[in-house]
N, C-alpha and C positions, 0 to 999 in steps of 0.2 A: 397452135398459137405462134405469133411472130415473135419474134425475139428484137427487134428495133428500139426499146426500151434498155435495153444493156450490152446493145454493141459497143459504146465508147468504152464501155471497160476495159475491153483488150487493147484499146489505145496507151494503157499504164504497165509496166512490167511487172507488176506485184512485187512480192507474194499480197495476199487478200486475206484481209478477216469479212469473216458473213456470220451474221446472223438472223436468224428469222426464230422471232417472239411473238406470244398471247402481248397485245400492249390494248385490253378492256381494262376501263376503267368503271367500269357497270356496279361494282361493289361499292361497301363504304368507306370500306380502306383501301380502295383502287387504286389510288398515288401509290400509296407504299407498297402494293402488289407488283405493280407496275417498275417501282424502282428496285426492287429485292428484284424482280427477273434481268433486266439491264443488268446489275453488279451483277448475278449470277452469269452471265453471258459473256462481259469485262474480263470476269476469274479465269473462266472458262478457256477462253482465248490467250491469257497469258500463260495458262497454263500449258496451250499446248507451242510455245515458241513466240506468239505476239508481241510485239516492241510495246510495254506500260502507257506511253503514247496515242497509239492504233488503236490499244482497247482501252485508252478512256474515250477518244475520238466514239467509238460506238454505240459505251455506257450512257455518254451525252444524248447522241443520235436517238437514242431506245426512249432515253426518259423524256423527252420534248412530248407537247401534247400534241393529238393526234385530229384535234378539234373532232371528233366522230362518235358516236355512240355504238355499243357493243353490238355483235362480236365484229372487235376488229386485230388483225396483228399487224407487228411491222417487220418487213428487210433491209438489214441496213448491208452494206459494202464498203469495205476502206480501207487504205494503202497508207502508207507513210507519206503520201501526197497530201492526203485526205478523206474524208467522205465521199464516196461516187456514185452512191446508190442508197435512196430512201425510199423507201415505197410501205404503201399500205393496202392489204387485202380485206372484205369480207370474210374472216374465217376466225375460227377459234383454234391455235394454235396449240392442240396440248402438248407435245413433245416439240420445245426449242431444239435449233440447228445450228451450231457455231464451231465455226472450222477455220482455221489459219491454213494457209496453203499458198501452191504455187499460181492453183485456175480456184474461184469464185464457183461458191457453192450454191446454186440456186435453185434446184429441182423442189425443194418444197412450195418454196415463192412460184415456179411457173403451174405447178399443181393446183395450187390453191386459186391463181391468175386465170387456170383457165376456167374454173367453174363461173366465172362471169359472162352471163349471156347478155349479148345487147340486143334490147328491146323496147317497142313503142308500147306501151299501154294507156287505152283508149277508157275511159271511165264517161259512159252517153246515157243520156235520159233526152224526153224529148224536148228538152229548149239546149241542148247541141251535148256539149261534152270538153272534159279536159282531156289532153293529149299530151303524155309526157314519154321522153327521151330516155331511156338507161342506158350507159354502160357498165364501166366497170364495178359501179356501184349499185346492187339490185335493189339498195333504199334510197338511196339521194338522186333525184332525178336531173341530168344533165339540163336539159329546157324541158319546160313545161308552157302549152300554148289553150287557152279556154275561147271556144266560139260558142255562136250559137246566138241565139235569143229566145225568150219569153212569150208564150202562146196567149192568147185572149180566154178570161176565162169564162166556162160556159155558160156558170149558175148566173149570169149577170144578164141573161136573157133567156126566159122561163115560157113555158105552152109550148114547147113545138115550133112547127108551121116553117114559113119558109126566111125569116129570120133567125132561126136555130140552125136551119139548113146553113146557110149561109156562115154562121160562126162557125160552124162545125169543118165546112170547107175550108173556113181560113186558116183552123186550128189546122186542118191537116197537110195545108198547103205551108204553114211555118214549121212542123214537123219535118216534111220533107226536105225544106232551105235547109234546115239546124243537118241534118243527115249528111246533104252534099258537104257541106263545111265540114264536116267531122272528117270525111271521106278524104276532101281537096287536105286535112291538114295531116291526116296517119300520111298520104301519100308523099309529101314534101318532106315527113321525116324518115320517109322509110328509105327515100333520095339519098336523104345525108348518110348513111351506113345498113343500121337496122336489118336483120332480114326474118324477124319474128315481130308480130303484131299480139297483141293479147285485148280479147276485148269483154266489157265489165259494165255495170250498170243493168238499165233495164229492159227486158228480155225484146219488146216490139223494139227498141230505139236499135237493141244489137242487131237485129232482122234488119233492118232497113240500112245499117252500115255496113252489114256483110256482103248483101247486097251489092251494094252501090262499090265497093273493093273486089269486085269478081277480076277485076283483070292485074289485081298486085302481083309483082314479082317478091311477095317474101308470105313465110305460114301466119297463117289465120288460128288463133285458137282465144276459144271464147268459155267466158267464166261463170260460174253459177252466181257468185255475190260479187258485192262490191258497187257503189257510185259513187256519185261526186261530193255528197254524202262524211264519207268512209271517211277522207280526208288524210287518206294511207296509213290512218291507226287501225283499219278494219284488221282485226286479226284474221278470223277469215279468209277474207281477201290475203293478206300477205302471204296463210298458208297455201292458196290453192296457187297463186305467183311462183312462189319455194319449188312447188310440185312439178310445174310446167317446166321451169328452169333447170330443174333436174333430169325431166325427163328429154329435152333437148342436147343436153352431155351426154347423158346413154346413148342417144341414138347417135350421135354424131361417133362415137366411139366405135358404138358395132358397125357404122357405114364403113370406119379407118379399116377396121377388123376382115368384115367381110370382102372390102378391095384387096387386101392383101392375100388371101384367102382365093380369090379369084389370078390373082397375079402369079400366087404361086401352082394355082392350076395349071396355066399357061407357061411356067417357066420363065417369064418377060419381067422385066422393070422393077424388082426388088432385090432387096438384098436382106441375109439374116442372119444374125447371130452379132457379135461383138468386132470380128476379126472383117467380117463381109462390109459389116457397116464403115466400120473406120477406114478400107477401101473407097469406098464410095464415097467418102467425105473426102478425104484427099483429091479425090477425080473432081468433085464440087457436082455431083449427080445428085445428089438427095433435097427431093422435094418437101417431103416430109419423112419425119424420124419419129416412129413411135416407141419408147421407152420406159421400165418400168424400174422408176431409180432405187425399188429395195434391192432389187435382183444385180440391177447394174452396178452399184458400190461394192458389189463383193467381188467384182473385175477388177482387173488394171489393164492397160491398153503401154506395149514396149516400142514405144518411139523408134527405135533402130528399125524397129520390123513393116515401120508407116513412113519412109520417106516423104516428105512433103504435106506431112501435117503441121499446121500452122495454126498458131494463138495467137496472134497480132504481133505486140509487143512484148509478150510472154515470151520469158525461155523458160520452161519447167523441165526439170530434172528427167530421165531417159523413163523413170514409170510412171504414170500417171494414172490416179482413179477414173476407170471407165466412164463412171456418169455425168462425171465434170469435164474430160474431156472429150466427151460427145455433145455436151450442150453448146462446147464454148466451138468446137467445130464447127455446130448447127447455126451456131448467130454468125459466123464468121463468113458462112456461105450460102447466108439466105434462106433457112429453112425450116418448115414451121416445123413446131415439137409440140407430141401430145403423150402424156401422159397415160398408159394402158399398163394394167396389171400383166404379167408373163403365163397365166393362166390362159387369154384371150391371145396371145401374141406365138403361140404353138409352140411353148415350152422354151421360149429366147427370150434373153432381159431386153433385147431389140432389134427394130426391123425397118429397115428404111423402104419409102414409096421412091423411084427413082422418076427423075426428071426425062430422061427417053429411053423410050426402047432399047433393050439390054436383055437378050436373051440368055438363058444360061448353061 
């Protein structure tokens, strides 16, 4: 995941309160769910050194509306400046995160941030199909685009013969137009970002746009239920969405895993452990940093011992907790961060992909 979203942070010297809360309001007493966790977070933060100020500044931030329906949480970030960070995830947050400090605590917010896959999802019958956009959001559709048109229908010409023939042809000759359009509009969204397509409706209408997507540059995966129909209440539908989404984060995971895995065959381009890593962050080699922030909070990383590690505008004290100061490294020099368990990472809270050839 890029970090481009909270680079200006390090533009402010802190210290930083964060926190990241459950803010559904899916219940009936949802307001005051929602405000009891905010005050609980406000507390929290004063409690451990916060200026009264900073955590009301958050308490605020927590309890504004979310306009969203559940599950959703929020991160909030903020300095004696300000507010500098609002954001809201897909996710049910049961264990809140609220830290005062010198670096911004974000590893749950990129955790949760990254299980958002961006994807086309194509809902086709045969008078064409809708075509909608996700990202960050795997319910609210960025754009949504409907082609197609309306077939002639058949019973309005009965016996056979060779005026059935003839409607029959045209039917399938508007079947085909509706397919290319489906086709011509997954393809222009798949331009814009996109590189997962999911396709939904009905079974010949999917055959004939698989088809006709033989030469896409992003994966093709195709759904038992769901059409235009469904109207994105199909439950169904939304579970077998959930499943693909998932199953896309795994794999994308065991690809990070088994690169690594290969790299350490070879002895080239990675680095491991807490001490290797924050080298190589210094140097500005790491491409990608994979990290598992239960394992990495129980580090600290000794500034003395890392000349020329840099927090932007941060000066933070000579120890710093490992996980926060690996991420705010990672945004500082460009590199994505992904979240993997120390179980999958060969017994290391982390392990960086390096940007060139670096043998060891």
């Amino acid at each position: 995941m890029k970090l481009d979203r909270i680079a200006h942070l390090f533009d402010d010297p802190g210290p930083f309160a964060s926190a990241y809360v459950d803010a559904s309001r899916d219940q009936q007493s949802g307001n005051t769910v929602v405000e009891l966790h905010a005050r609980a977070a406000a507390d929290a933060l004063r409690g451990q050194g916060a200026p009264a100020a900073v955590a009301e500044l958050v308490q605020e931030a927590l309890t504004e509306s979310t306009h969203e329906g559940a599950p959703v949480s929020r991160c909030v970030v903020a300095t004696e400046r300000g507010v500098l960070f609002d954001a809201l995830t897909r996710s049910h947050r049961t264990q809140p995160i609220c830290s005062w400090d010198s670096l911004p605590d974000l590893l749950g917010w990129i955790e949760d941030e990254s299980l958002a896959v961006p994807y086309v999802l194509a809902l086709v019958d045969h008078e064409g199909g809708q075509i909608a956009t996700f990202g960050r959001d795997p319910v609210a559709a960025e754009s949504t685009q409907t082609v197609g048109e309306s077939s002639p229908r058949v019973h309005k010409v009965g016996g056979g013969g060779w005026a059935h023939l003839r409607l029959q042809r045209s039917i399938e000759e508007v079947w085909a137009r509706n397919a290319r359009e489906v086709v011509t509009e997954i393809e222009r969204q798949v331009r814009i970002g996109p590189s997962l397509v999911v396709l939904a409706g009905d079974p010949q209408s999917r055959h004939f746009v698989r088809e006709g997507l033989g030469g896409i540059e992003a994966e093709i995966v195709e759904l038992s239920s769901g059409g235009r129909a469904a109207d994105g209440g199909d439950d169904a539908l939304q579970a077998e969405i959930r499943e693909v989404l998932r199953e896309q984060i795994v794999a994308g995971n065991l690809r990070e895993v088994h690169e690594v895995k290969e790299r350490l065959g070879r002895g080239e381009s990675v680095a491991t452990g807490i001490a290797d890593v924050t080298t190589a962050l210094v140097r500005g080699q790491v491409d990608r940093l994979l990290i598992d922030p239960t394992e990495a909070a129980s580090y600290t990383i000794n500034l003395s011992d890392h000349p020329g590690l840099s927090f932007g505008s941060v000066s933070p004290p000579d120890t710093v907790r490992a996980d926060r100061a690996l991420v705010a490294a990672a945004c500082l020099t460009d590199a994505d961060v992904t979240v993997v368990r120390t179980a999958l990472l060969f017994d290391t809270p982390a392990v960086a992909l390096l940007r060139w050839h670096q043998t060891g």
